[in-house]
N, C-alpha and C positions, 0 to 999 in steps of 0.2 A: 494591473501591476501594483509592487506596493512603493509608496513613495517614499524620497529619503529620509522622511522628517518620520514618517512611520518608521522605516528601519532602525535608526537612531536611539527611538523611543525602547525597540522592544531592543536592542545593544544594550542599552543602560541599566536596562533588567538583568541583562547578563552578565554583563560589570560588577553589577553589586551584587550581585546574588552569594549569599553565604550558604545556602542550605537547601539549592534546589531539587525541587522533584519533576521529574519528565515523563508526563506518560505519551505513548507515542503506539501507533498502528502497525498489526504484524504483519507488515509488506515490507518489501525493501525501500520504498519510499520513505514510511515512518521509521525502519530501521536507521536509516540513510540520516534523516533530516538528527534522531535522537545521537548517532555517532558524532556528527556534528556540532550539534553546541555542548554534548557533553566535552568532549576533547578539546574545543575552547576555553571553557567553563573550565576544565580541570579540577571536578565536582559535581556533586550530586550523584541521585538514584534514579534506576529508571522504571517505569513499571508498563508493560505488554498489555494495549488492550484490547481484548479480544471479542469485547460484546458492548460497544459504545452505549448502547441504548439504556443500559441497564449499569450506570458509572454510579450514579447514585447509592446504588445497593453495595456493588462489590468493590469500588475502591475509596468511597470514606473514610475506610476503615486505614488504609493507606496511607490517607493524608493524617489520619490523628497519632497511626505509628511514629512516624518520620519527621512531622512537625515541621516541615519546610517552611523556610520564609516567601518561597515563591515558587508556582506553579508554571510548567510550558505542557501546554497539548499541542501534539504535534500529529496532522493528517489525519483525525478524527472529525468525520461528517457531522456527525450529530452529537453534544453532551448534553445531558439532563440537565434541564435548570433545577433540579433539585439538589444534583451534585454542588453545582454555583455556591445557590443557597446557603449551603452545609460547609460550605471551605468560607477560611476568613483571613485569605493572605491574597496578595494576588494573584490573577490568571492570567496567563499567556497566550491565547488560541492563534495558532497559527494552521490555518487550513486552507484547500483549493477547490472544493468540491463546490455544490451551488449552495449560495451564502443563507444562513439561518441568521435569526434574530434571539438573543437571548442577553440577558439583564446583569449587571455584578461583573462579567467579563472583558476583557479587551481583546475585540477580536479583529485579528488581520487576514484577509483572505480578495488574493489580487482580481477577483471576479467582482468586489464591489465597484469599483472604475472600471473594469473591463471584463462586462462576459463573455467576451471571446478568448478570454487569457487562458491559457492551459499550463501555465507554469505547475508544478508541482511542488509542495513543500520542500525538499529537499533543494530544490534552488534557489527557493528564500532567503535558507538555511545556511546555504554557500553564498549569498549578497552577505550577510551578517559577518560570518567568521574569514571569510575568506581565505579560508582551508583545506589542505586534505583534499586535493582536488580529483583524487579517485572516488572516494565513497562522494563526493555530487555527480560525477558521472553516473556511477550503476545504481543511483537512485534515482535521477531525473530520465535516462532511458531507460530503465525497469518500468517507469510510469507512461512509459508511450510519449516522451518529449526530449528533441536532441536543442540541448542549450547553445548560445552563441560560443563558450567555452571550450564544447570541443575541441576546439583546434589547439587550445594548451593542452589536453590530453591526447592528444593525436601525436604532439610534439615530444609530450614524454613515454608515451606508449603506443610506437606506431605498428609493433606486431598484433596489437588488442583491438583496433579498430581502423578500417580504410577510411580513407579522408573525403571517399565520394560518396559516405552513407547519406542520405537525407531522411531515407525511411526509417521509421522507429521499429517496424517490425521486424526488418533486417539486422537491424543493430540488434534486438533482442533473442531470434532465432538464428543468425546465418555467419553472424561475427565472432572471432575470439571472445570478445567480452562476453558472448552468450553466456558460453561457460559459468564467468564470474555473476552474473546476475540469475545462474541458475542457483547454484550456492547460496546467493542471497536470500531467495526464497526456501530452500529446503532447510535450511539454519532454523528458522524461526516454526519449521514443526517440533510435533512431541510437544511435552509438557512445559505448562509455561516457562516453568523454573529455568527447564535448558535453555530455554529460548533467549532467557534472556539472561543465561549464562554465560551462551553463546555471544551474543549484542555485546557485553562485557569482556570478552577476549578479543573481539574486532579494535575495543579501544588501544589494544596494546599494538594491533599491526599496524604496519607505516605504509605497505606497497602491495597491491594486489597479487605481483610473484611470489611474496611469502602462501600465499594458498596457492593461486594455480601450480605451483612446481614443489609447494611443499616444502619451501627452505626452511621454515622454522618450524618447531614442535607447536605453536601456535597455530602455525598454517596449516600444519597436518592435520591437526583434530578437526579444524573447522572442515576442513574440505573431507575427512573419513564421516563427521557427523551427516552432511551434505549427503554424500555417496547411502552412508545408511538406511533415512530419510526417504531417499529418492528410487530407490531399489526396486520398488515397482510401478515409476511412471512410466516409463517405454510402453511397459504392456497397456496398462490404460488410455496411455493417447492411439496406440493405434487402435484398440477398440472404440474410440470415439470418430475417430475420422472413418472407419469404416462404417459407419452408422448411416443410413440412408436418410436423406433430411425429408422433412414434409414440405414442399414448395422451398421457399428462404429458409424456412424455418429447420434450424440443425441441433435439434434436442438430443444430447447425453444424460444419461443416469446412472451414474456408478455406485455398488457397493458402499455402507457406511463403513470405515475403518479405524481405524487411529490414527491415519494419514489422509490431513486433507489438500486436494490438489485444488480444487475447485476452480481458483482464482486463477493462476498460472496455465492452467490446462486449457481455460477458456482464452486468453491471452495465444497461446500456442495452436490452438485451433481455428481460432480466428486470424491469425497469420496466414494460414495454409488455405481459408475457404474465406478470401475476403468477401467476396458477394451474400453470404449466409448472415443469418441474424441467429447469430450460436446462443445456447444455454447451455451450462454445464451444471448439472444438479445432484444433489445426495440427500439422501433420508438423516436426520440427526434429531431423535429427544423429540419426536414427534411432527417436526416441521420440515419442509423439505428448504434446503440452504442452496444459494445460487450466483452464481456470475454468469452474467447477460455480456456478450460482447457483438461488436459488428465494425468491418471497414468501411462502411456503405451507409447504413443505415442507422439514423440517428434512435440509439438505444431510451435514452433516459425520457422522452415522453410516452413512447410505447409501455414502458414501463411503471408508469405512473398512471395512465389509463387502465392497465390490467388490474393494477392493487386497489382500484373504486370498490368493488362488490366482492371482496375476500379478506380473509382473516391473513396480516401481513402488513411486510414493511420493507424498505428498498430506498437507493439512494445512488447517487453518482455523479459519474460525468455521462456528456451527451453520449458518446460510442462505449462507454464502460460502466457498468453498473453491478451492483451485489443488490440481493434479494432475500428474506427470510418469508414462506407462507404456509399456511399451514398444509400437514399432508392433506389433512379431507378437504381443503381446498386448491390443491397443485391442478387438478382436472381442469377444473372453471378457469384458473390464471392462464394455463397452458392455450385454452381455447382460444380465448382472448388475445392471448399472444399471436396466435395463427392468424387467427381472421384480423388483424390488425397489419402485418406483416405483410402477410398475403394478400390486400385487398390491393 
């Protein structure tokens, strides 16, 4: 957990902050946690990051645009210490994933007291502003964790969710809120621009009925953009779930497109085949890109084992994990996987 005297600390950053910038992860978690203290904030820019590893290169140039007096990363596993380096205001890092070391930052992430903690950013997010108590719902269960909270959402939206969920996967495939937290994810396809065009019209709605029903002309675009986006998942999850698995092991590999499911798909398939140690994978720019899930099986040292002897990199939570390796090394990683799995 983080303690009060941490939350406090990074409040005052928010307090005073005259000229923040927010870069934040394109999940509904880092969507979730960035609607959040921007809407408190009442200020600032946000910037979509789509390739953590490589922050140094592609958003320096960001921070020298915008000239922020202060920086939040929010639900980014890994930043470059070269990015650090290069920024000379302060840093925010607010992350949940398993904790890194790196220099010039202030980083809060509730797994250094406790590596059992599964909180996820955007619950943080909601200790800090105490806000908006929709957008912390469909960020913290988009992320596989139902908060002690729900029951004040339960209270104000009790068509969206039964009050005897316990399961996250339930809450994410089988509930009203499904819906909304599907949206949330297909928002943040296409180009970044929209993405985070999109992120910026979320700041003006007040209640998740403006999208599911459409009341405002806000809500419609988000939820038609959604609908757009999303036009051909149906076909692709069932052609995933029909896929025959090798023992545990339930390897998918879809077409590269201009719509990636990867992450959500592996979430939605792992709901339906809890026993399986799913991959959902695609070809992209020579490497094959991936979300590892399992209800069962503890993903993230499996997958740290696999990436020894391949060109590659990966990261996560224990049952949730993302992957980059290379194509002429997918073979080797995959075996690895199996005979690890399977043993």
């Amino acid at each position: 957990m983080l303690t009060d005297d941490q939350l406090d600390e990074i409040r005052s950053y928010l307090d005073k902050a005259e000229n923040p910038l927010i870069f934040f992860d394109e999940d509904p978690d880092g969507l979730c946690s960035y609607l959040l203290l921007r809407k408190y904030m009442d200020k600032g820019k946000g910037v979509i990051v789509k390739r953590s590893r490589d922050m140094a290169e592609l958003y320096v140039r960001k921070v020298e645009e915008y000239s922020p007096d202060v920086i939040f990363i929010l639900d980014i596993f890994d930043v470059n210490q070269e990015f650090i380096d290069k920024v000379n205001v302060p840093i925010i890092w607010i992350d949940h994933h398993s904790p890194i070391n790196r220099k010039g930052v202030k980083y809060f992430n509730p797994k250094i007291n406790d590596s059992q903690d599964n909180s996820p950013t955007t619950y943080w997010c909601y200790k800090l502003t105490k806000q908006n108590l929709w957008l912390a719902v469909v960020g913290t269960i988009s992320d596989w964790y139902i908060p002690e909270f729900i029951k004040d959402f339960i209270g104000e939206y009790p068509d969206l969710l039964d009050k005897n969920v316990k399961n996250p996967a339930e809450a994410n495939f089988k509930q009203p809120i499904s819906e909304l937290i599907k949206i949330f994810h297909f928002i943040l396809k296409g180009k970044a621009s929209e993405a985070l065009r999109n992120a910026n019209i979320l700041l003006k709605i007040e209640n998740p009925y403006e999208i599911l029903r459409q009341e405002t002309s806000r809500g419609k675009f988000i939820y038609k953009y959604a609908q757009k986006t999303g036009k051909s998942y149906d076909s692709i999850l069932k052609s995933a779930l029909e896929i025959k698995p090798d023992g545990k092991l339930h390897l998918f590999i879809y077409p590269h497109g201009t719509i990636s499911y990867t992450s959500y798909l592996s979430n939605n398939v792992s709901a339906v085949l809890e026993d399986s140690f799913v991959i959902i994978a695609r070809e992209h720019e020579g490497e094959m890109k991936m979300s590892l899930r399992s209800g069962k099986i503890e993903v993230l040292p499996i997958l740290k084992e696999a990436l020894k002897n391949v060109k590659g990199y990966g990261g996560g939570h224990l049952y949730a994990a993302g992957a980059n390796v290379k194509k002429e090394d997918f073979q080797r990683f995959i075996d690895k996987i199996k005979e690890l799995v399977n043993y």
